[in-house]
C-alpha positions as CSV (number, residue, x, y, z in Angstrom):
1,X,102.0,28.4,47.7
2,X,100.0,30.7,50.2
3,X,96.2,30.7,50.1
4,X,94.4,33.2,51.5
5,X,91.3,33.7,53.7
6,X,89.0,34.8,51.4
7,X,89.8,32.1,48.3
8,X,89.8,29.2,51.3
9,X,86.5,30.3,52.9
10,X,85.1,30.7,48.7
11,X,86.2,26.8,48.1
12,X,84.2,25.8,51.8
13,X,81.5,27.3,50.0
14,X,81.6,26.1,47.1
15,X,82.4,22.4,48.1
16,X,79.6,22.7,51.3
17,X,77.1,23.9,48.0
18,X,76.2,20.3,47.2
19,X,75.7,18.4,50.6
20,X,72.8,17.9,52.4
21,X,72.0,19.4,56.0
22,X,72.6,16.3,57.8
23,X,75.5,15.4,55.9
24,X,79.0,16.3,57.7
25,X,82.4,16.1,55.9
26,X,85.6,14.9,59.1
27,X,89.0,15.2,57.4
28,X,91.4,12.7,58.4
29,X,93.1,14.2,60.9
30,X,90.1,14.2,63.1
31,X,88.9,10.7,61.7
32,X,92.4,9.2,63.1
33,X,91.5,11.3,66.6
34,X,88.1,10.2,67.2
35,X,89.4,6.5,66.8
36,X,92.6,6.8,68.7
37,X,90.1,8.5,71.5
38,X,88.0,5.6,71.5
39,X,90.6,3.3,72.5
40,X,91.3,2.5,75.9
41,X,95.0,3.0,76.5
42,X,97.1,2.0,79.4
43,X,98.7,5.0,81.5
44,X,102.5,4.4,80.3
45,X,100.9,4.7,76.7
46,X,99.6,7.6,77.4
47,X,102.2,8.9,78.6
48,X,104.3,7.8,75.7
49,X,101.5,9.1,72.9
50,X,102.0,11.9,75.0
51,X,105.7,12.5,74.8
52,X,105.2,11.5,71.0
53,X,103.0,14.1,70.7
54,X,105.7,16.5,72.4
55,X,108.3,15.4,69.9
56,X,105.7,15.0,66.9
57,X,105.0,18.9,67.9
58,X,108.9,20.2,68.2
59,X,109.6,18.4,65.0
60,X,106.6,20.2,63.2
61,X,107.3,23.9,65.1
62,X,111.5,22.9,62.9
63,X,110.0,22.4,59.9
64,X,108.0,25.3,60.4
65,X,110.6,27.8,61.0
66,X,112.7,26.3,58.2
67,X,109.6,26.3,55.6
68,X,108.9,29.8,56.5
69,X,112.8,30.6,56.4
70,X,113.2,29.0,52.8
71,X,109.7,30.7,51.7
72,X,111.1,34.5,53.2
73,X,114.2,33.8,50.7
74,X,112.0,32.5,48.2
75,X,110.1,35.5,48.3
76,X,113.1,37.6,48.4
77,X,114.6,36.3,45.2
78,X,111.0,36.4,43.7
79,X,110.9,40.0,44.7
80,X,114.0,40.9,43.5
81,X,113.3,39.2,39.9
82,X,110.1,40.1,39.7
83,X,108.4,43.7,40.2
84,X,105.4,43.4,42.4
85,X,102.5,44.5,40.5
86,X,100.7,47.3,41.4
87,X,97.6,45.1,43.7
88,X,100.8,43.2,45.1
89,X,101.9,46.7,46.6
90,X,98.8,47.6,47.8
91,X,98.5,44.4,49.3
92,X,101.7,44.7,50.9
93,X,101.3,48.2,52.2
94,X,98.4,46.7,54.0
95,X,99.6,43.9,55.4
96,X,102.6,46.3,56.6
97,X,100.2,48.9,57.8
98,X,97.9,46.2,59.6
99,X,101.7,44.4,60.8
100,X,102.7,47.8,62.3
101,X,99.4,48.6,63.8
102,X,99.8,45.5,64.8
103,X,103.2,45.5,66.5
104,X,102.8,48.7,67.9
105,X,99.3,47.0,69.9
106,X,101.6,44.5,70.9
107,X,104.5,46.8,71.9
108,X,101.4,48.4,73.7
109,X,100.4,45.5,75.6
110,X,104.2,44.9,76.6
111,X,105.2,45.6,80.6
112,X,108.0,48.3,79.8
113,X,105.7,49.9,77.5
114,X,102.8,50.2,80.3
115,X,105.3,51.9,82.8
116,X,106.6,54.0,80.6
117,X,102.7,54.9,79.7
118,X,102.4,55.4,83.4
119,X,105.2,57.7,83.9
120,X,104.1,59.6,80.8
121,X,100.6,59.7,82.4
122,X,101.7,60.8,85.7
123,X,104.4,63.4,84.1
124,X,101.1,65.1,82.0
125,X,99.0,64.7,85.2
126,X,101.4,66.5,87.9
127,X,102.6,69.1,85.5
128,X,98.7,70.1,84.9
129,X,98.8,70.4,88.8
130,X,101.9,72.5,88.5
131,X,99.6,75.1,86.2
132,X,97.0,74.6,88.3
133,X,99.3,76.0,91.4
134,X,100.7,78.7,89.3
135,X,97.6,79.7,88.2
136,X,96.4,79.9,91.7
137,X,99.5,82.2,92.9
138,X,99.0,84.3,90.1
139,X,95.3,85.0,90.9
140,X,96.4,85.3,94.7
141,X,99.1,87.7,93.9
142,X,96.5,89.6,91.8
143,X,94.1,89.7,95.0
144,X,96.4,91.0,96.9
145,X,97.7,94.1,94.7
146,X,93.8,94.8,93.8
147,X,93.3,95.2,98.1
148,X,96.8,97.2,98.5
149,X,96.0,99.5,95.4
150,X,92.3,99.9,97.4
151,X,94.4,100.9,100.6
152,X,96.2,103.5,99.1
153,X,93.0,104.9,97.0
154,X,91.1,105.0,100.6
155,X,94.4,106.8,102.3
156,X,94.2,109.2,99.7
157,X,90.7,109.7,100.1
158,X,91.2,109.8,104.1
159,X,93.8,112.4,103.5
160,X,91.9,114.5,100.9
161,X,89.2,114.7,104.0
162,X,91.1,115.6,106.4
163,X,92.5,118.2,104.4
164,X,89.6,119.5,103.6
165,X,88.4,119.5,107.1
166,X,91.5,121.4,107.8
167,X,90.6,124.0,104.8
168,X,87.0,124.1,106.6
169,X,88.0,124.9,110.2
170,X,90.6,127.6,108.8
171,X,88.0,129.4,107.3
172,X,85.8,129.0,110.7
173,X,88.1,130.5,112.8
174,X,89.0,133.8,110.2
175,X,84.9,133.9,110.5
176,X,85.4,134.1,114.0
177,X,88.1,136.2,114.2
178,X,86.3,138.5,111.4
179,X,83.1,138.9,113.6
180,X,85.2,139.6,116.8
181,X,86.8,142.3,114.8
182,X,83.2,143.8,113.7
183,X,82.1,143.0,117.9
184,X,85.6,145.3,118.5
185,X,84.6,148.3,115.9
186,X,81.0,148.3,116.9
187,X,82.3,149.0,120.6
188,X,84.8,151.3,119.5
189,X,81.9,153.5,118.2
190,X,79.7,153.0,121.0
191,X,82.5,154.1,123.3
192,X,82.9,157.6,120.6
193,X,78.9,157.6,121.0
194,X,78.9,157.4,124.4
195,X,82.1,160.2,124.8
196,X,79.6,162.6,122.3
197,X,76.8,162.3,124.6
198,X,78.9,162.7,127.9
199,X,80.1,166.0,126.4
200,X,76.5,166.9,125.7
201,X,75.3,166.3,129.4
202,X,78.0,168.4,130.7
203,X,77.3,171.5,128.6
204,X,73.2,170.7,129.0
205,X,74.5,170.4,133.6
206,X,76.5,173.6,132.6
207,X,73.1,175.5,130.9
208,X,70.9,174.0,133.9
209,X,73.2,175.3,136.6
210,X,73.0,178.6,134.6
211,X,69.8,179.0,134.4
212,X,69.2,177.6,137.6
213,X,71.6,181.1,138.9
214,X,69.9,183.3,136.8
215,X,66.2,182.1,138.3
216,X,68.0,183.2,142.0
217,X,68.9,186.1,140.8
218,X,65.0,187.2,139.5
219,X,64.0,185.5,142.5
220,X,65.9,187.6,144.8
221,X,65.5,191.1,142.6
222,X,61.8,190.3,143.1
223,X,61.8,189.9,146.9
224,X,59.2,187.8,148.8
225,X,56.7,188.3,145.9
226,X,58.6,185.9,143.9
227,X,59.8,183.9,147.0
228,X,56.4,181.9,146.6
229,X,56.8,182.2,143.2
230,X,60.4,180.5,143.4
231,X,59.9,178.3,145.9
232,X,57.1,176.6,144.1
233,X,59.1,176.8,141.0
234,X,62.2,175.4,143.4
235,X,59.9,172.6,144.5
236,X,58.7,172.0,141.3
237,X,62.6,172.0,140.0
238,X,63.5,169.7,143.0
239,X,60.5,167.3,141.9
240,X,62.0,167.4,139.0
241,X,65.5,166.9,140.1
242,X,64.0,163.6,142.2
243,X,62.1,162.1,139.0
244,X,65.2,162.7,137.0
245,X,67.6,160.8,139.4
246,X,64.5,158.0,140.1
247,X,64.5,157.8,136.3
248,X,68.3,157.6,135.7
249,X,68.7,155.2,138.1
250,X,66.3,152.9,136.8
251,X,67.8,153.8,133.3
252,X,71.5,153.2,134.9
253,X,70.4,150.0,136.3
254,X,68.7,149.1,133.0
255,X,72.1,150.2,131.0
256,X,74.0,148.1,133.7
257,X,71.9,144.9,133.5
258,X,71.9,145.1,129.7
259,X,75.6,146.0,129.4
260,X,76.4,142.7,132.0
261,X,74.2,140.6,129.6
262,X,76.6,142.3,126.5
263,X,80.0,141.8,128.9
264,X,79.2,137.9,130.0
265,X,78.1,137.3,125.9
266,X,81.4,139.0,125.1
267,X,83.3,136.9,128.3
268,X,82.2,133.9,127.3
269,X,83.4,134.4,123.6
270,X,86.7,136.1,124.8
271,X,87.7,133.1,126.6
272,X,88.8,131.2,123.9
273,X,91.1,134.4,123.1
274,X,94.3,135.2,124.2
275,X,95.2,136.9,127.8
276,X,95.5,140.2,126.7
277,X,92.2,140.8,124.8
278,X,90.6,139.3,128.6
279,X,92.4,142.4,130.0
280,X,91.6,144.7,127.6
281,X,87.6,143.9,128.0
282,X,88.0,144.3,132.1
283,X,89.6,147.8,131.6
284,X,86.7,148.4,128.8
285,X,84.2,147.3,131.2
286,X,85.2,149.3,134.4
287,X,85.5,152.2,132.0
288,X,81.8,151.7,130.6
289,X,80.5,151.5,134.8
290,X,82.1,154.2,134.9
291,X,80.3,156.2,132.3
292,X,77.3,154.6,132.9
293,X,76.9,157.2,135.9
294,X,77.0,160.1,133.4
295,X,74.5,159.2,131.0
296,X,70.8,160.6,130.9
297,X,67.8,160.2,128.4
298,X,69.1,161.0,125.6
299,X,72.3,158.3,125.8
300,X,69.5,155.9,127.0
301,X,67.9,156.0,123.3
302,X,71.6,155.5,121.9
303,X,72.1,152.5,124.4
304,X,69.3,151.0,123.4
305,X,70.1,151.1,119.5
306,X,73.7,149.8,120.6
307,X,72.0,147.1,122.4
308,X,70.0,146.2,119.2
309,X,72.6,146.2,116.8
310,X,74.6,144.1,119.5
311,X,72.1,141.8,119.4
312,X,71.7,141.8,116.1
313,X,75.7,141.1,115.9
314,X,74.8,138.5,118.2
315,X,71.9,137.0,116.3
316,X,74.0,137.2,112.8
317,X,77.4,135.4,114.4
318,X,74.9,132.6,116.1
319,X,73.1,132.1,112.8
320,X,76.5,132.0,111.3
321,X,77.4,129.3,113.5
322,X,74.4,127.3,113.0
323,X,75.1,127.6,109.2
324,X,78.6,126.5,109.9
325,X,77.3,123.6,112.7
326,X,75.1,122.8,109.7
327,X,77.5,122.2,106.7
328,X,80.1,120.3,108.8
329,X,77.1,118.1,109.7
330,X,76.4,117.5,105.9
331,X,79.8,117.3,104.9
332,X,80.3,114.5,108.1
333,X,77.2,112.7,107.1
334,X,78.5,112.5,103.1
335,X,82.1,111.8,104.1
336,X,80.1,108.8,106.2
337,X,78.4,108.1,103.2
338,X,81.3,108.0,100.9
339,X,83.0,105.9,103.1
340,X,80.2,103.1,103.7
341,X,79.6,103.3,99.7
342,X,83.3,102.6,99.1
343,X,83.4,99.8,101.8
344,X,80.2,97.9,100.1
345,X,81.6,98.5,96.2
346,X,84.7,96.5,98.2
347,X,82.9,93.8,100.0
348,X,80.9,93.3,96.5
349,X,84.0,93.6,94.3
350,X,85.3,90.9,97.0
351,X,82.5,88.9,97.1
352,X,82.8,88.8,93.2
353,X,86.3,87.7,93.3
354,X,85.4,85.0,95.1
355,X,82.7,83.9,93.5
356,X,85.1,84.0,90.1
357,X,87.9,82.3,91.7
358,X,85.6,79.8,93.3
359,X,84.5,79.0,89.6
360,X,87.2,79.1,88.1
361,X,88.4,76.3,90.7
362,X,85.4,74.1,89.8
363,X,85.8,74.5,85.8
364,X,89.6,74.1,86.5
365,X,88.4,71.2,88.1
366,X,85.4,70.0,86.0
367,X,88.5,70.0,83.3
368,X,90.9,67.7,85.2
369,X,88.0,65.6,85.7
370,X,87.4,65.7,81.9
371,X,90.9,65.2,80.7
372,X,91.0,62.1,83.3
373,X,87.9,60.5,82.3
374,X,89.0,61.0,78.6
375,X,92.3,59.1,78.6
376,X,90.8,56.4,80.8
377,X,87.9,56.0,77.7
378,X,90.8,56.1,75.3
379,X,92.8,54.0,76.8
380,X,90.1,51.4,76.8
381,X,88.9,51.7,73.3
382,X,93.1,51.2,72.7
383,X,92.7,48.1,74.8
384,X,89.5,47.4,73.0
385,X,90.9,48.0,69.8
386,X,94.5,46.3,70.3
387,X,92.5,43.5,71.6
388,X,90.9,43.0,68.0
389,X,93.5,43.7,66.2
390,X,95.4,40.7,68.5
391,X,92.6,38.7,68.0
392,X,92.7,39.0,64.2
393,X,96.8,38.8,63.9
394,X,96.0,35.6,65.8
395,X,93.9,34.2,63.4
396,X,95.8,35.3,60.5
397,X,99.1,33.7,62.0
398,X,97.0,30.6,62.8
399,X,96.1,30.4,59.3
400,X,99.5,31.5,57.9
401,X,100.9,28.5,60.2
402,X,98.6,26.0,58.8
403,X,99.5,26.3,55.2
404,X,103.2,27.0,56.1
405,X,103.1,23.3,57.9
406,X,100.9,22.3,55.5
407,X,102.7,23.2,52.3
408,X,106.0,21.8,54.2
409,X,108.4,19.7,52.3
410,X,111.8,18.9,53.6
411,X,113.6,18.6,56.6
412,X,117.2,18.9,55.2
413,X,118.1,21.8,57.1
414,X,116.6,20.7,60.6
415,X,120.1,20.7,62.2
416,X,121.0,24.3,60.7
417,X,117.9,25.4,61.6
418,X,118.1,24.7,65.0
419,X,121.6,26.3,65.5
420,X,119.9,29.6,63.8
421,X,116.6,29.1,66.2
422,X,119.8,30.5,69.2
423,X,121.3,33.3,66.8
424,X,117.6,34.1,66.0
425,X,116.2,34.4,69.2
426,X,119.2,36.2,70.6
427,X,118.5,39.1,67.7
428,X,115.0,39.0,68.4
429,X,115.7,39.9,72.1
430,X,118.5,42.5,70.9
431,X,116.0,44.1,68.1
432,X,113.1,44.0,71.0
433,X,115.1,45.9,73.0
434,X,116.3,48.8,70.8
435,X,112.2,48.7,69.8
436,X,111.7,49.6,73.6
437,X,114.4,52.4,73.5
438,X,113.1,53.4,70.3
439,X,109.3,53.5,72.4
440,X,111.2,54.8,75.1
441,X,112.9,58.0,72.9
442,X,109.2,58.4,71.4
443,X,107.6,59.0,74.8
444,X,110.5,61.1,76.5
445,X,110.1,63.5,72.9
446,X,106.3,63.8,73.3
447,X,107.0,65.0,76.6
448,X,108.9,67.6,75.3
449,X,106.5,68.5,72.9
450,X,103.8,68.7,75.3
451,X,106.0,70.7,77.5
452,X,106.7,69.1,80.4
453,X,108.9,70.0,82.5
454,X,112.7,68.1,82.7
455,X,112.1,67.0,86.4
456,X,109.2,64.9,85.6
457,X,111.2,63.3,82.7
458,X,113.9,62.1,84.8
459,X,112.2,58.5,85.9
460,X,111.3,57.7,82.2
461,X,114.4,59.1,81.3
462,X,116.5,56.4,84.0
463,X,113.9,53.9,82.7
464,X,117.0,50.7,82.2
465,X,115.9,48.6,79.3
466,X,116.9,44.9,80.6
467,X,116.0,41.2,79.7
């Protein structure tokens, strides 16, 4: 029969209940050691108690395996007559659980098993570096679309200025061409002016002379008393006559000073027009020297109000241009403005990207670290773990072999025994094997649940199972 741990440690109790503290209890066993270790013994018998020992140790490991043999059948047939009760199959489910557990800790601690942990462990590892890389390219691809789709948005905006600049000068130059047409129709009425009051003069020279023939005429109906009379009055008419030229000429040279001022204003603008409009101001200048001659007081009022409004012209285009000088100016300085605005919100939206891939890189990394640091504490509380559970099987085998060797009774089937120890151990080396390729299969399928990819499979997947 098989006694347990539990009812063997209850009857050490029980039996250690009634001795005293300085009382010990040696079985025999250890009675018969302590006295064969007190006797001094030759080295060829030790040797020979030795080699006793050897054979006294083979013949007990026989009838070990054939007590535990005959008890397995035993316990077959009981099995099969009997139906185990309902704590027998809860006892059995644990000691199959805790035989499992067990085994696979074993299996675990097992060479093959260890490389195939470590290809499994590198397959997860490089195929997290594999994301890792992806990831990366994705985010670099992204960078780089995000600064071409800036390019084209500050092309666009390039062009859109330019444009407009375009759309600006345009309507500069029709200004320009606008007030050169008002300069051209405010000379065009000077010159009808100037054409009215030529016409006047000559009819006013025409009334002077005839008036001036009609005063000869009293003056010589009246004889020598009007000589006096006329010459005085002829004197008078000739002082006039001087004053008149003294003043025209200062007026002419006036007119001619202020019309060169007009002509170089109108030269210096003209030159940016074409050839013939330069010829056409020469002629229109000689003709105004010409007329120049002609004119007396009366055109020297109308000059002068030409001159004003000419200046006036002049004074309106200039403040034109100003305005115009003025707005490009603002519309440089906000384009300028635009432009360094747009080129910060870039360097700050790069800056940012950085700053998100460079912590993105650290988490990615922070997790690696994580993931790493995890399986190495899970694989020691594994170790930890099989390494009690070992212990434990240990102790439980150790006890199981002591009442097996214990409760031993024959040795009839030493021989047959022996000839099944070869069979035996032959199965147990084929069975152990298709347990690695069964391992083996489990670890290449949670690969492929996890994922990874076929080329990182292909060492576990050559992994040859050999003894």
């Amino acid at each position: 029969t098989i006694v347990s741990v539990n009812e063997l440690r209850k009857v050490r109790e029980q039996t250690e209940k009634g001795l005293q503290k300085d009382a010990i209890i040696l079985p025999k066993s250890e009675l018969d050691r302590i006295r064969l270790a007190s006797k001094v013994v030759t080295k060829d018998q030790q040797m020979h108690e030795t080699q006793l020992a050897k054979e006294q140790k083979e013949q007990q490991r026989i009838m070990f395996e054939a007590r535990k043999k005959r008890m397995r059948q035993m316990d077959k047939e009981r099995a099969n007559k009997l139906p185990p009760s309902e704590f027998q199959t809860e006892e059995t489910q644990k000691k199959t659980g805790l035989l499992n557990n067990a085994q696979k800790a074993l299996d675990e601690e097992m060479d093959d098993v260890k490389t195939m942990n470590q290809m499994v462990l590198y397959s997860k590892c490089v195929t997290i570096r594999d994301k890792q890389l992806e990831e990366q390219k994705r985010l670099e691809r992204e960078y780089l679309d995000e600064n071409k789709r800036l390019d084209i948005m500050m092309e666009i905006e390039r062009l859109k200025s330019i444009k407009h600049r375009e759309e600006i000068e345009h309507q500069r130059r029709e200004a320009q061409k606008q007030g050169a047409l008002v300069i051209i129709d405010q000379i065009k009425e000077r010159e009808l002016e100037r054409i009215n009051q030529q016409e006047l003069l000559e009819r006013e020279k025409q009334q002077m002379a005839e008036q001036i023939e009609k005063l000869k005429a009293e003056e010589e109906e009246t004889l020598q008393r009007e000589r006096v009379k006329a010459k005085k009055l002829l004197n008078e008419v000739e002082e006039s006559n001087r004053e008149a030229l003294s003043e025209k000429e200062k007026r002419r040279r006036e007119e001619l000073r202020l019309d060169n001022e007009i002509l170089e204003y109108n030269m210096a603008k003209a030159k940016l027009e074409e050839e013939r409009e330069i010829e056409k101001k020469k002629l229109q200048e000689q003709k105004e020297k010409d007329i120049q001659k002609l004119r007396d007081l009366q055109e020297r009022a109308a000059d002068r109000q030409a001159e004003i409004d000419a200046l006036r012209a002049k004074r309106a285009f200039e403040e034109q241009e100003r305005r115009h000088r003025e707005n490009e100016r603002k519309e440089r300085e906000h384009q300028l403005k635009v432009m360094r605005d747009m080129e910060e919100a870039r360097e700050t939206q790069f800056r940012e990207r950085e700053r998100l891939l460079a912590e993105q890189a650290r988490q990615e990394r922070d997790e690696f670290s994580r993931i790493i640091r995890s399986q190495k504490e899970e694989a020691e509380k594994d170790r930890q773990v099989s390494g009690e559970k070992k212990n434990i099987l240990k102790e439980h085998s150790l006890q199981l072999r002591t009442q097996i060797i214990q409760n031993e009774e024959t040795t009839k089937q030493q021989r047959l025994d022996y000839l099944e120890e070869g069979r035996r151990v032959r199965q147990n080396l084929e069975n152990e094997r298709k347990r690695l390729e069964e391992i083996k299969h489990s670890k290449l399928g949670e690969l492929k649940t996890l994922g990874i990819s076929d080329k990182y499979q292909a060492d576990l997947s050559r992994k040859k199972i050999s003894f």
